[in-house]
C-alpha positions in Angstrom: 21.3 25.4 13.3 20.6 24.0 10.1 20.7 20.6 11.2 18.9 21.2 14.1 15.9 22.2 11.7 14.4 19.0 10.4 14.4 17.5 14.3 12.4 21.0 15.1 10.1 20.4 12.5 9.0 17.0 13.3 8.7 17.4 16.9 5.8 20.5 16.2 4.4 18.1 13.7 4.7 15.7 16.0 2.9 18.1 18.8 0.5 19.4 16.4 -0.8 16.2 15.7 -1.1 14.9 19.5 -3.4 17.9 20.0 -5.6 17.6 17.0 -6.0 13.7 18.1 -6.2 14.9 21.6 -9.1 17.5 21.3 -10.7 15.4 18.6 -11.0 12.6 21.2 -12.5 14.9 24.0 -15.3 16.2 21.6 -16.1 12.4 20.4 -15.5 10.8 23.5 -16.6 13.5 26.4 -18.9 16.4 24.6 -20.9 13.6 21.9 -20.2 10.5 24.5 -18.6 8.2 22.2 -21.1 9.1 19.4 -19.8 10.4 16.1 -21.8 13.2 16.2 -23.5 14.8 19.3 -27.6 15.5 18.9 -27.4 19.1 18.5 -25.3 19.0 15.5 -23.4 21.8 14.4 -24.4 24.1 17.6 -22.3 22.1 19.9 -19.2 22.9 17.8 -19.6 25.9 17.0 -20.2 26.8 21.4 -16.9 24.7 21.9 -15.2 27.0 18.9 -16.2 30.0 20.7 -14.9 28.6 24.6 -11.8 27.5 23.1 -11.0 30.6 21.0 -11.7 33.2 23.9 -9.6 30.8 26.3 -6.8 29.7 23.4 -7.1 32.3 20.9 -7.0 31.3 16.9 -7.5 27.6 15.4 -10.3 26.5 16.7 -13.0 27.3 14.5 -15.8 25.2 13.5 -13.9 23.9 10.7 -10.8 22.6 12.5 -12.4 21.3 15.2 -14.9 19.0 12.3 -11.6 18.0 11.4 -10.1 16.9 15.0 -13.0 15.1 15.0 -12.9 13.7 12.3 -9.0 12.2 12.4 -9.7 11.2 16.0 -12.4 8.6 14.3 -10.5 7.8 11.7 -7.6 7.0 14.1 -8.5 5.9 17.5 -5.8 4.1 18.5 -3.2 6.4 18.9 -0.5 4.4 18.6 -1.5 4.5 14.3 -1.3 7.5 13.3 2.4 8.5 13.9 3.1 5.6 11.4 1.0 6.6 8.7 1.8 10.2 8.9 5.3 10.1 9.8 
């Protein structure tokens, strides 16, 4: 089981940072349009926390969701950021 550990732990890192690019993309791409930031600001996140916490549950308030945002511009080609994280 032990060795089995380390492959664990990089394939939820691994999944954990699909999503975050993943959901970062939809708010850029779909909810602002390709904008880095959608015209009504802060409201727009904070309506999108509260669909996807009633529908998902915890981790995704305002704050994480600033941040999927914010590594799906800094990495939109998804094919760089398993290199520079992994």
């Amino acid at each position: 089981m032990d060795h089995a550990r380390p492959h664990i732990q990089q394939s939820v890192n691994h999944m954990m940072v699909e999503t975050y690019w993943t959901i970062g993309k939809i708010i850029v791409e779909h909810e602002q349009h390709g904008q880095h930031r959608a015209e009504y600001g802060k409201q727009q996140l904070k309506q999108l926390s509260g669909i996807l916490t009633t529908e998902y549950g915890k981790g995704f308030d305002v704050t994480h969701l600033r941040n999927m945002r914010r590594f799906y511009i800094a990495y939109k080609i998804r094919e760089t950021v398993s290199p520079k994280l992994g």
